[in-house]
C-alpha positions in Angstrom: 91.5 -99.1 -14.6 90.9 -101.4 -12.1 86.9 -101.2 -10.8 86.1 -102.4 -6.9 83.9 -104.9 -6.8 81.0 -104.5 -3.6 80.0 -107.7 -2.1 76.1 -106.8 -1.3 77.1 -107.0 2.3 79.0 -104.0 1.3 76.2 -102.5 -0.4 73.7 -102.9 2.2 76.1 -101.1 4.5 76.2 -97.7 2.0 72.3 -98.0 2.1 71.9 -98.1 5.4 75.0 -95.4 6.1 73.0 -92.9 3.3 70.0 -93.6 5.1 71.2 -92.4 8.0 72.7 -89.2 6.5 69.6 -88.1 5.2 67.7 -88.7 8.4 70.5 -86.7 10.2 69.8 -83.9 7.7 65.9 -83.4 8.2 66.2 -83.7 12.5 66.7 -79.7 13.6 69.7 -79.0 15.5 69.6 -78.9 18.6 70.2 -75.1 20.4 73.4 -75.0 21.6 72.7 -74.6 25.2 69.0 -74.4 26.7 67.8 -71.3 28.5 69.0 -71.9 32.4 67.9 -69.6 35.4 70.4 -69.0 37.7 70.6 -67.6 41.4 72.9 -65.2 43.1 72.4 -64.6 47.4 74.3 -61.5 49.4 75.2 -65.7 51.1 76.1 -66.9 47.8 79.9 -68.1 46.9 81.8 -67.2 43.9 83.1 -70.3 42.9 83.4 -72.6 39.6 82.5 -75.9 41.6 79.1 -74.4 42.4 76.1 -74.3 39.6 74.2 -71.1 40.8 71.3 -73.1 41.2 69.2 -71.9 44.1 70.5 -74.6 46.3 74.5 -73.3 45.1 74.0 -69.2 44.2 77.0 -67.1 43.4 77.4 -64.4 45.8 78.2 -60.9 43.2 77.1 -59.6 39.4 80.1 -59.0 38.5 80.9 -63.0 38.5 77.4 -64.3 38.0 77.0 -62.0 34.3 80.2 -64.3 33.0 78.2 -67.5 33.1 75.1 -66.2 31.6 74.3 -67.3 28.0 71.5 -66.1 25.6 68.3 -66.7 26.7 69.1 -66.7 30.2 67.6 -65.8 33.8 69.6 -64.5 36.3 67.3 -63.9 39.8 69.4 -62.0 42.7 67.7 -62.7 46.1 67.0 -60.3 48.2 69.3 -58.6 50.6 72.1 -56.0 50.5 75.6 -56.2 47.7 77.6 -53.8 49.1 80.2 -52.2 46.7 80.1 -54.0 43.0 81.8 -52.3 40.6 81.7 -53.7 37.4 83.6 -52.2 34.5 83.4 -53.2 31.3 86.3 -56.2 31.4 84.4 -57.3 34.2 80.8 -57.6 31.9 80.4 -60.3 29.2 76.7 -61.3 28.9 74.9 -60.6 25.8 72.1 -61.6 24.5 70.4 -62.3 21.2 67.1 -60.9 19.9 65.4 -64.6 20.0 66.9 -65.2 23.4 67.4 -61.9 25.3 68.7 -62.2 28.9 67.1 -61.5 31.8 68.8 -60.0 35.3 66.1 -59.4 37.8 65.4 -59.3 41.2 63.7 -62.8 42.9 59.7 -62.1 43.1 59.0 -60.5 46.1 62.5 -60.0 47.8 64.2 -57.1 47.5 67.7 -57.0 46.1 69.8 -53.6 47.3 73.3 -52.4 45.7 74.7 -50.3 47.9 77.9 -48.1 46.8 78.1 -47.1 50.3 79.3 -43.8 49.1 82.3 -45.0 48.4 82.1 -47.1 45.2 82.3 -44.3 42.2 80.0 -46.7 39.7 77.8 -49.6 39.1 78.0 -50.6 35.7 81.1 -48.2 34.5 81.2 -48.1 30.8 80.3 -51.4 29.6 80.3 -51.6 25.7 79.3 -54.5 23.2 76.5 -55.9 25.0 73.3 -56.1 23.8 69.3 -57.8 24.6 69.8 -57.4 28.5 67.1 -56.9 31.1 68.0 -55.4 34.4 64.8 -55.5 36.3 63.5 -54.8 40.1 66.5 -53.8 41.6 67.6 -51.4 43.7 70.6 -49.3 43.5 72.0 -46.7 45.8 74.8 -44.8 47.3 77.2 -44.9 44.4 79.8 -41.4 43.9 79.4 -40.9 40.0 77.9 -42.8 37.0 76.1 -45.2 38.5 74.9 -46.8 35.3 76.7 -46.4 32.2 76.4 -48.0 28.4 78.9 -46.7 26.5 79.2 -48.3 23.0 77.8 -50.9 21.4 75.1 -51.8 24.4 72.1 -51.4 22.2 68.5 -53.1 22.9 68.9 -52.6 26.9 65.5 -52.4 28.8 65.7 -50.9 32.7 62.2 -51.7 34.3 61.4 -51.1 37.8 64.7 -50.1 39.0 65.0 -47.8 42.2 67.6 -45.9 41.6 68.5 -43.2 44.5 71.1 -41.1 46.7 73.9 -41.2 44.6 76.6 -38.6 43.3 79.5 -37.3 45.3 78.8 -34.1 47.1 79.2 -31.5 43.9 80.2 -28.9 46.6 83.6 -30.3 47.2 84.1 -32.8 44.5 83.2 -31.5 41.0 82.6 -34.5 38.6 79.8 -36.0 36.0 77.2 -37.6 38.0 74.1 -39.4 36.3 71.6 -41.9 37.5 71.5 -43.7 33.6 73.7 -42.6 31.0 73.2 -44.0 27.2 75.7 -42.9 24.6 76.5 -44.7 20.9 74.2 -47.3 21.6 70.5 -47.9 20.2 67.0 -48.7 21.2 67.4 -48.4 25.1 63.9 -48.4 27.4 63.8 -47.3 30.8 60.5 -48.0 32.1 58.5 -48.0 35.5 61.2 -46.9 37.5 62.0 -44.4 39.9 65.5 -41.9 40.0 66.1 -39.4 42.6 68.2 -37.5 44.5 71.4 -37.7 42.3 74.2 -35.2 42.9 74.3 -33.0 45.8 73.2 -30.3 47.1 70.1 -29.7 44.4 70.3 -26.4 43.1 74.1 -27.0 41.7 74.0 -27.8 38.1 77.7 -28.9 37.4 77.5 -30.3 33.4 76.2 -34.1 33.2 74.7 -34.5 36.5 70.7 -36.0 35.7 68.8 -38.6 35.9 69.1 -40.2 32.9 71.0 -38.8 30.2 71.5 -39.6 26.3 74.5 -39.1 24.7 75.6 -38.7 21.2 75.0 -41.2 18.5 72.3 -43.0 19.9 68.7 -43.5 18.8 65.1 -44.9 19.5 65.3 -44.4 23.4 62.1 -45.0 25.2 61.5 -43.5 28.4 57.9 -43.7 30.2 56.1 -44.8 33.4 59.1 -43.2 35.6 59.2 -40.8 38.5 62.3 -39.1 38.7 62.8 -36.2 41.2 65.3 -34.6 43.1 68.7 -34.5 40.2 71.2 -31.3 40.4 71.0 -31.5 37.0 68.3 -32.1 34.4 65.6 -34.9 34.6 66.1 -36.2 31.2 68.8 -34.9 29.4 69.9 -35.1 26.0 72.7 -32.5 26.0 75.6 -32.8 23.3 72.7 -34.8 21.8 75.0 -34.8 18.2 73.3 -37.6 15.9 70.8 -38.7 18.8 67.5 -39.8 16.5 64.6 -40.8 17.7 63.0 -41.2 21.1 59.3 -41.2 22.9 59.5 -39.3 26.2 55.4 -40.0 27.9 53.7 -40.6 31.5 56.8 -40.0 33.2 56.5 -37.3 36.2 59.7 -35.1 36.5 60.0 -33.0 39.8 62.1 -30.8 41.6 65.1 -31.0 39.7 67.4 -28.4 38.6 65.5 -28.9 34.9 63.0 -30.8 33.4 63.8 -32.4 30.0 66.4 -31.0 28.0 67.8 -31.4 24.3 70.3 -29.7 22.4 72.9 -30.0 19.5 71.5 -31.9 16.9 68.8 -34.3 18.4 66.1 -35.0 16.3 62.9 -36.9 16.0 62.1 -36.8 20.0 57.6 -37.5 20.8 57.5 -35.9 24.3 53.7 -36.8 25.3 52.1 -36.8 28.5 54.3 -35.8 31.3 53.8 -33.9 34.3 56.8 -31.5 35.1 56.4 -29.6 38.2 58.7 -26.9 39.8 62.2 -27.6 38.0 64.0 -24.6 38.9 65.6 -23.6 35.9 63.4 -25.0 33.0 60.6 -27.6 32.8 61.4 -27.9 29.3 64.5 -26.4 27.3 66.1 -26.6 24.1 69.2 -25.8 22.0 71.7 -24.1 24.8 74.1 -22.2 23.6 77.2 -22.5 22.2 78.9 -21.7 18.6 79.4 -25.1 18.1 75.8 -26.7 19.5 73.3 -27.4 16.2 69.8 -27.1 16.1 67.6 -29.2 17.5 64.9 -30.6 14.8 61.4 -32.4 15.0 61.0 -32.1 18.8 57.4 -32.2 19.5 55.1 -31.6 22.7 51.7 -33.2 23.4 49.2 -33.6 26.3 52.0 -32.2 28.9 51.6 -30.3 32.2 54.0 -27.6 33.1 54.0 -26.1 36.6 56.0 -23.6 37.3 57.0 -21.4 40.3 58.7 -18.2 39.1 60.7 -20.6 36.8 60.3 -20.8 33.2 57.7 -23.3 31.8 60.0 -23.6 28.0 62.6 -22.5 27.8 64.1 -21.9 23.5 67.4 -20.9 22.2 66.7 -19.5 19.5 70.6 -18.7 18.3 70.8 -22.2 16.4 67.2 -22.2 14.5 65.7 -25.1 16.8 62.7 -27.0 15.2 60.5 -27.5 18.1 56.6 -27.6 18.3 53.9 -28.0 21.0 50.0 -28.1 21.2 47.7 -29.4 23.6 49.8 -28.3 26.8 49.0 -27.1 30.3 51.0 -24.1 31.4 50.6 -23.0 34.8 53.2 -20.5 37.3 51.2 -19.1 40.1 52.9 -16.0 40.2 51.9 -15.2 37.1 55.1 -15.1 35.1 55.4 -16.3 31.7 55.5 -19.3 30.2 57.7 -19.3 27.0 60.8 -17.9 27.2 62.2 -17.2 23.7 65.9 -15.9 24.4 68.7 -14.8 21.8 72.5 -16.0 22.9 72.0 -17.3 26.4 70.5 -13.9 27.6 67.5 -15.0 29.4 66.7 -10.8 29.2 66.5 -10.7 25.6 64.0 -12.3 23.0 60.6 -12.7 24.1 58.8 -13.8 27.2 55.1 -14.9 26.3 51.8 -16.2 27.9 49.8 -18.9 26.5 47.8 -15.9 25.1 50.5 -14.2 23.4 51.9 -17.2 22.1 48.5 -17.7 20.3 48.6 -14.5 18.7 52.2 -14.5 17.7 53.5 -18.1 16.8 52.2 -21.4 15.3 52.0 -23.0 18.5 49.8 -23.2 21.5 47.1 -23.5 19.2 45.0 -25.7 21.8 47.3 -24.8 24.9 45.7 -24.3 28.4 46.9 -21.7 31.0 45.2 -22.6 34.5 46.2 -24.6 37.3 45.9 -28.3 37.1 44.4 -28.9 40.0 46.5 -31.7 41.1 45.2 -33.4 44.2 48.1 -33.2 46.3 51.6 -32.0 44.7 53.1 -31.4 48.0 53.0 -34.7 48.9 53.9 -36.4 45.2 50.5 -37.0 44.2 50.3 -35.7 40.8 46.7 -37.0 39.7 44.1 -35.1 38.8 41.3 -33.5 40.8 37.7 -34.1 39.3 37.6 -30.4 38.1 40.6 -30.4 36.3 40.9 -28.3 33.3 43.2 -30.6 32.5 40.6 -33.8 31.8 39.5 -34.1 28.1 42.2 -31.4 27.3 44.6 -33.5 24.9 44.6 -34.9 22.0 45.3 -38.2 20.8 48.6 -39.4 20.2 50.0 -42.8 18.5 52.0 -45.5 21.4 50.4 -44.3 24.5 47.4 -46.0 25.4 47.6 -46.2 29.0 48.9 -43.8 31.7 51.4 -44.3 34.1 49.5 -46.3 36.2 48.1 -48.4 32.9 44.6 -46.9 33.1 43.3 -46.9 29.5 43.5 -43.7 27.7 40.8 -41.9 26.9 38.8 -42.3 29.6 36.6 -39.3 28.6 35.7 -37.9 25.4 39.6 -36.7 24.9 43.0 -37.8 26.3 44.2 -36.0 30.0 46.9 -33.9 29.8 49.6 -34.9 32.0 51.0 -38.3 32.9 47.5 -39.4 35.0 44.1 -40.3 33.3 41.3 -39.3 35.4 38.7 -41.9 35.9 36.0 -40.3 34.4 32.2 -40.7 35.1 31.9 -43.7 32.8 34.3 -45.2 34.7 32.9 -44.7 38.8 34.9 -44.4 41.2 37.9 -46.4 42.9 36.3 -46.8 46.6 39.2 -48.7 47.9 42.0 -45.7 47.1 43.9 -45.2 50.4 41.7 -47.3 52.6 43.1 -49.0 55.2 42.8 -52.8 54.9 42.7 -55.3 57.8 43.4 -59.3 58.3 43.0 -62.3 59.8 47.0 -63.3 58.9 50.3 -62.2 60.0 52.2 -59.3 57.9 55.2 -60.7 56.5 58.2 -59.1 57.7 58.2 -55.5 57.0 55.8 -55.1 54.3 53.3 -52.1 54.5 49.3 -52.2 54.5 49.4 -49.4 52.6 51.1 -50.7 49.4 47.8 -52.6 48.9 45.7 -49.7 48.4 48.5 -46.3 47.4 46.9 -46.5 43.6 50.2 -48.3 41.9 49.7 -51.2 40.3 53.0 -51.1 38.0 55.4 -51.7 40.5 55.8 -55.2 42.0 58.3 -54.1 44.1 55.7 -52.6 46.3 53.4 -55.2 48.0 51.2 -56.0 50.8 52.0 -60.0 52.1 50.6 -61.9 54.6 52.1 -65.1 55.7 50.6 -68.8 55.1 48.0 -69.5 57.4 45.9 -72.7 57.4 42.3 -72.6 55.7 43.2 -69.4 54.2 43.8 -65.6 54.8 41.5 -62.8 54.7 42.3 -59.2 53.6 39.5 -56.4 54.6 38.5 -53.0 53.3 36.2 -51.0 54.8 35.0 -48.1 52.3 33.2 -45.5 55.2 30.0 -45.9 53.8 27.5 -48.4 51.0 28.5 -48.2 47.5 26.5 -50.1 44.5 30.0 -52.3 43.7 29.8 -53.7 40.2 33.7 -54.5 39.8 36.5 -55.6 42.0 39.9 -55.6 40.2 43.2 -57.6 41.8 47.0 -57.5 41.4 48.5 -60.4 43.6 52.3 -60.6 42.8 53.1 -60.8 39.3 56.6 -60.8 39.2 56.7 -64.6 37.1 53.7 -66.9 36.0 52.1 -68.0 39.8 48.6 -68.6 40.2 47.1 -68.1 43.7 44.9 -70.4 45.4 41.5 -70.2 46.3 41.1 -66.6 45.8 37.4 -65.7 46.9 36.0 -62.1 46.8 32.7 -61.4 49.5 30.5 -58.4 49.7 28.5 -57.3 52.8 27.0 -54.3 55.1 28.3 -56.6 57.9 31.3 -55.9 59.0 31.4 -59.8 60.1 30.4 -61.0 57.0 27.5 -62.9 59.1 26.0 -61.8 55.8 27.7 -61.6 52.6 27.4 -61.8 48.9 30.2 -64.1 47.2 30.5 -62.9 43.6 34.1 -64.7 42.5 35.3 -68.0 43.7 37.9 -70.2 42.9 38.2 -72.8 45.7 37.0 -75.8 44.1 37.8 -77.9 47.0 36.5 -75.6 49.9 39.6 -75.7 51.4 39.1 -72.0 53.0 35.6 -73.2 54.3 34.2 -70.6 52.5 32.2 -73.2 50.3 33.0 -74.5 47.1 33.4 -72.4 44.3 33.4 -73.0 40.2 35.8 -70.3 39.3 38.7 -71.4 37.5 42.2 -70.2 38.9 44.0 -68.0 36.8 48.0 -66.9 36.4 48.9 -63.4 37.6 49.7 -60.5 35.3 50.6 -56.9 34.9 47.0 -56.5 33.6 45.6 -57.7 37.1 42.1 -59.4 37.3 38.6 -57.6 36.9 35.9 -59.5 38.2 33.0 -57.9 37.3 29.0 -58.6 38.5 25.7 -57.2 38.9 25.6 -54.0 41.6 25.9 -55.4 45.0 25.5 -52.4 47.6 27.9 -52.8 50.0 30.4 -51.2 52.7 32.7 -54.2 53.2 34.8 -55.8 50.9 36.7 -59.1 52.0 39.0 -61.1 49.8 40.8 -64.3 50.5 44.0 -66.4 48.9 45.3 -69.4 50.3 49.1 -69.3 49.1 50.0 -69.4 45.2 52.0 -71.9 43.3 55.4 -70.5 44.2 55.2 -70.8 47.7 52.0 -70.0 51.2 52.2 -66.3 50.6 49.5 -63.6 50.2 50.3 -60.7 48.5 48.2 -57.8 47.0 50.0 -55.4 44.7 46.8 -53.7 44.3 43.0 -53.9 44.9 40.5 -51.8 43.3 36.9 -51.7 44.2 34.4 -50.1 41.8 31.0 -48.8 42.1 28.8 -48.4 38.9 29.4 -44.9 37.5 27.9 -41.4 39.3 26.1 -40.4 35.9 25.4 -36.6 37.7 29.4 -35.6 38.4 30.0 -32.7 36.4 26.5 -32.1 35.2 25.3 -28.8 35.0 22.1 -28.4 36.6 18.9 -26.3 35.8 16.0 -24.9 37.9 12.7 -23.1 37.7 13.9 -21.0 41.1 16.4 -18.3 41.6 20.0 -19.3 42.9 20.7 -18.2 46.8 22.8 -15.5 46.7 26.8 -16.5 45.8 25.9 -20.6 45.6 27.3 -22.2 42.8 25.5 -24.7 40.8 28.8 -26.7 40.2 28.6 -27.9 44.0 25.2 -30.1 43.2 27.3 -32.3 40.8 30.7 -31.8 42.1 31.3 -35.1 43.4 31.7 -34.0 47.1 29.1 -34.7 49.4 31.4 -34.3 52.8 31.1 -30.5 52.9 28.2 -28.8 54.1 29.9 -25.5 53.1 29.6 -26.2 49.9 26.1 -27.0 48.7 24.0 -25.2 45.8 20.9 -23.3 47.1 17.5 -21.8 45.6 15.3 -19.5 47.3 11.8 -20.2 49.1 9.0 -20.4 46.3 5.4 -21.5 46.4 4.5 -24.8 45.3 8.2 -25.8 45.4 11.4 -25.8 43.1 13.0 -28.2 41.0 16.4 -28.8 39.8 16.7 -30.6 36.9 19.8 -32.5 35.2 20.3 -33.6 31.5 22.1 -36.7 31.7 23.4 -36.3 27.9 22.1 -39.6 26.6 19.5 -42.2 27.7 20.3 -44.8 30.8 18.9 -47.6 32.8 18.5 -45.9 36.2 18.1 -47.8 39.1 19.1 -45.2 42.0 19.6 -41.6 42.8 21.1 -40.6 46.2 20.5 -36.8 47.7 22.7 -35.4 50.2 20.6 -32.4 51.1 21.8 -29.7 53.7 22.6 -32.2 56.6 24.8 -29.6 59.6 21.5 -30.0 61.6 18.9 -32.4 62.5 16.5 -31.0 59.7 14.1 -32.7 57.2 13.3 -30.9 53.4 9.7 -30.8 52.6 8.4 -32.3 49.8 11.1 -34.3 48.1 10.2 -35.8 45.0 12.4 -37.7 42.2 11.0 -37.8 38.9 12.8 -39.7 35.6 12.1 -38.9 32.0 13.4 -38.7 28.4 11.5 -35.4 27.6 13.0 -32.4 28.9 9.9 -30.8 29.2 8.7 -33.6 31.5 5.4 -33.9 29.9 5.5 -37.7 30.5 8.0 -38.8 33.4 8.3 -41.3 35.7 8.1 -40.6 39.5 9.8 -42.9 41.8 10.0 -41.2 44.9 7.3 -38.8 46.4 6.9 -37.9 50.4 4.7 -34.9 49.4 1.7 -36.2 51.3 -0.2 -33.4 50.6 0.2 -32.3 46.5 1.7 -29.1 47.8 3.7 -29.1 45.1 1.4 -29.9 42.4 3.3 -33.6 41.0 0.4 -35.4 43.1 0.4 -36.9 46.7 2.8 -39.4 47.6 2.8 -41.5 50.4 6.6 -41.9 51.1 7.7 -41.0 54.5 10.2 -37.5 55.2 13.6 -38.5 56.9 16.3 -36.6 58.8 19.0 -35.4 56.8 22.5 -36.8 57.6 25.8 -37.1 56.4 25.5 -40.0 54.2 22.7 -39.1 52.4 19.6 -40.3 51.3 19.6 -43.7 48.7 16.7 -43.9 46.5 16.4 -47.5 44.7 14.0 -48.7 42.2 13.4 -51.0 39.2 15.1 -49.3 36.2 13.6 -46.6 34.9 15.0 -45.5 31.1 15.8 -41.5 31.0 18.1 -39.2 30.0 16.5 -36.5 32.7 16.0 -36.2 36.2 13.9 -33.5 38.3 14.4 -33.2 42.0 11.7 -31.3 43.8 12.0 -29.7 47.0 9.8 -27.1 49.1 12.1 -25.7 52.0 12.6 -27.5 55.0 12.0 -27.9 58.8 14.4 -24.7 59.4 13.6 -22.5 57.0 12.6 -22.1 53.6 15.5 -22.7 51.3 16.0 -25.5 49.0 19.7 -26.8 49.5 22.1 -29.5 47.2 25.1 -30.6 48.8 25.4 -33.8 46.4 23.3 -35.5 43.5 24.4 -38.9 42.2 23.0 -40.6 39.7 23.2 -44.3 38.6 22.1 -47.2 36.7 
């Protein structure tokens, strides 16, 4: 055997060749291909020689998704698609779970896909495609299915799509409309979005025409945060359900379609928490239709849900197929009277049993903690499905695992218990949102055709929805005036969130000035004084879902003015949002207590009611010598600083006698008086020396250094009129 004999210039050469090897071994590998954002424009070209960078966009979906690689952005500017259709030869992105892709709208633009009516789908049965985002879109006008993952498309996530006016007209064309259709594909979420009006005319219910519907073999679907209103068919629908496991239904508000929500055959393991259903004609809820061959539905259960019906059925159970379905903690209301729970036998809506909440206390397992009354919604007619003060809805629910917020992310509980229904109510510990539905006013230019009114309509979820104002040297103003002086301890703010931007020089003034000739700054962040507002120290801070609180002590003001000076994308002002706070009415809801005798018919609920606008509504005590008090237990100990009186004010009179005392003894045996115009001790608490004043409509405000008590006493001794002792409003703060 012959052995090779290495010169050392030959070994050195293996060393350093080794060396290199191992090296090679301990540098990671580079990815593949780094995350790229792309661009499509309704201007865009379809072409391989262009890069879809925003200077070269592609012009359609259906191209643009071929290029898309894991990890991936796709933005689509705004303007109008007309007629994509993509089927499923036509779709190849997919994502990974590391690196999921993203297709979304561009921030602040608004991208439209418009079947015209004559396009039958959007996304037609697209299969093997998983980690996709479809986000702030709008789609419209399509004939059938307008969105549809067949197999294989699991981990899909639809947020803040509008999805509207589509489904041929079921009168003359019969076919399978739906708005989102899942089947044999896992762990979908469709999230802050809005579906409605699919298939027409409403009132038809041909088979598969909803909103979104869930086929067979699919699990973990999670559907919340949506409005969805308007479908021939059923809201949310999980009919022919067979092998469908797993789902969370909550803060989703379901309206005026042919049903509600909707499983049968087989589904299993559905949470259905916190939604508001009103007036779906057939069925707010229903489960396990008939049919020989339909199974059982199994572990469906209902939690903090509002059902209102009109001469419709609230739930609606089959009970031919054994379905396994529970509920607690609902609202049931039909102002007709009819009842709630209709347990039928075979499809025969005439057999079984038809129960109130009352008689399905006393003859089932359920409704245990079930409420029949109405909700009190403050305006249903026109889509607002929050909650009056009085609700009997508020602190009605119970507390249930994943849903922390409601649909407009307010915290949950607000109270001592969770709402029922998909909106928390702010309750006292949390004041009261003074900028709700005001108007706001500039200095700028509205951009195009955004509306005023997005800035102050109560959503803050939905960045599709904005108020912008265009650049504007040294700065643009936005103005709220809130019709009367409030003591403002918090200002929250939603610019445009849509990506990571940071807005310039964002300053937020108080005043009782409507010129702001003086004003209390309380958050600045213009370091440079560039919107000669003066310098400030705070530090700028990126945009999120969560918006901005800026909290301070209580400034009492009327006027609210906040500035931006463009943001790090480009000179725009936009305001998704703006709350104004005042520090919280520690009398709403109090019950109050007197040594007189109630006038007549009054109510003592109007005293703490939280309206002080109507004088027809006002607690009253008769005349009695030496005065009457009413007196409120706070229910635990606080640092007051004010208490403002709205007294009977539909004349020009003046009550006698008014006296505010503070204490933490309920017998008042040592107290603290901090307002007194009883000049005479007619009353008996001692003379006072502050001066009587004309009652008007916006009430008396006491101040004072803070006085620790859990009870407050308000005298009174008739008035310049007569003799009565009237309470339109008490508030109460620290």
């Amino acid at each position: 055997m012959i052995m090779k004999a290495y010169t050392i210039k030959e070994k050195m050469y293996w060393a350093v060749g080794f060396l290199l090897f191992a090296l090679c071994l301990l540098i990671p590998a580079a990815s593949a291909e780094a995350a790229t954002t792309y661009y499509m424009s309704p201007t865009g070209i379809d072409d391989p020689d262009r890069n879809g960078s925003s200077g070269q966009p592609w012009r359609t979906l259906g191209y643009a998704n071929k290029r898309l690689s894991p990890g991936d952005t796709l933005y689509i500017r705004g303007g109008t698609y007309n007629n994509e259709y993509i089927d499923d030869s036509d779709w190849t992105a997919n994502g990974t779970s590391a690196a999921p892709i993203t297709i979304s709208g561009y921030p602040g633009e608004t991208a439209i896909f418009d079947g015209n009516g004559t396009t039958a789908t959007f996304l037609h049965d697209l299969t093997n495609s998983s980690y996709i985002t479809i986000k702030d879109i709008e789609v419209r006008n399509y004939k059938y299915y307008v969105i549809l993952l067949l197999r294989n498309c699991d981990n899909w996530t639809f947020d803040n799509i509008y999805l509207h006016d589509s489904g041929k007209n079921l009168t003359t064309d019969t076919a399978f409309v739906s708005g989102i259709m899942v089947s044999t594909s896992d762990n979908t979420t469709i999230k802050n979005s809005r579906i409605v009006n699919i298939g027409t005319p409403i009132g038809r219910y041909p088979a598969q025409t909803h909103a979104i519907y869930m086929g067979a073999n699919t699990a973990n679907v999670n559907i919340f945060n949506n409005y969805i209103e308007n479908s021939v068919g059923g809201g949310i629908h999980g009919w022919h359900a067979n092998n469908f496991n797993g789902g969370n239904i909550y803060n989703n508000v379901i309206a005026n379609n042919n049903m509600g929500i909707v499983f049968d055959d087989g589904a299993q393991n559905v949470n259905i928490y916190n939604n508001t259903l009103y007036n779906n004609t057939y069925a707010n809820f229903a489960f396990n239709q008939t049919g020989d061959d339909i199974a059982g539905v199994n572990n469906i259960v209902l939690k903090n849900n509002i059902s209102y019906s009109q001469g419709n059925r609230g739930i609606l159970i089959d009970a031919k197929n054994q379905p396994e379905v529970s509920w607690d903690y609902n609202l049931w209301y039909d102002p007709s009277g009819a009842p709630i729970w209709w347990g039928i036998v075979g499809g025969n809506t005439s057999t079984g049993v038809h129960y109130t909440v009352a008689q399905c206390k006393a003859n089932t397992t359920n409704c245990d903690n079930d409420v029949q009354a109405n909700p009190l919604f403050v305006n249903a007619s026109g889509d607002d499905f929050h909650l009056q003060s009085t609700s009997p809805a508020i602190n009605a629910g119970t507390t249930v695992s994943g849903v922390t917020t409601d649909k407009d992310g307010v915290s949950r509980p607000q109270g001592a218990a969770f709402d029922l229904g998909a909106f928390e109510a702010p309750s006292s510990a949390s004041g009261v949102n003074r900028a709700l539905n005001k108007t706001i006013t500039s200095n700028g230019t509205l951009t195009g055709t955004t509306s005023v009114a997005h800035a102050t309509d109560g959503v803050s979820s939905n960045t599709a929805n904005y108020t912008s104002y265009d650049p504007k040297t040294n700065g643009v103003y936005v103005q709220l005036d809130l019709g009367a002086s409030y003591n403002i301890d918090t200002v929250k703010l939603w610019h445009y969130y849509g990506d990571t931007r940071a807005y310039h020089d964002v300053i937020v003034q108080l005043s009782n000035d409507a010129t702001f000739a003086t004003k209390t700054t309380v958050f600045n962040n213009d370091t440079d004084n560039s919107s000669l507002q003066g310098a400030g120290t705070d530090a700028e801070y990126t945009e999120s879902s969560a918006g901005k609180t800026i909290t301070f002590p209580a400034v009492n003001a009327r006027y609210v003015r906040l500035w931006t000076n463009g943001n790090t994308v480009n000179g725009y002002n936009n305001y998704v949002e703006v709350e104004v706070w005042d520090t919280p009415n520690l009398a709403l809801n109090k019950t109050i207590t007197s040594n007189g005798t109630l006038t007549g018919t009054t109510s003592v609920a109007h005293a703490t009611d939280g309206v002080s606008s109507n004088t027809a509504n006002y607690t009253s005590y008769d005349p009695k010598t030496n005065g009457v008090y009413v007196q409120l237990d706070l229910g635990a100990s606080y640092d007051i600083d004010t208490v403002k009186l709205w007294h009977y004010y539909g004349d020009t009179r003046a009550y006698h006698d008014v006296i505010v005392q503070l204490s933490n003894d309920a017998t008042f045996a040592t107290k603290t008086t901090v307002f007194n115009n009883d000049t005479d001790n007619s009353s008996l608490q001692g003379a006072g020396t502050d001066a009587e004043y004309t009652e008007s409509s916006a009430g008396k405000t006491i101040t004072f250094p803070a006085v620790n008590a859990r009870y407050v006493r308000l005298w009174t001794n008739g008035n310049t009129v007569n003799g009565y002792n009237n309470y339109v409003e008490v508030e109460v703060f620290e």
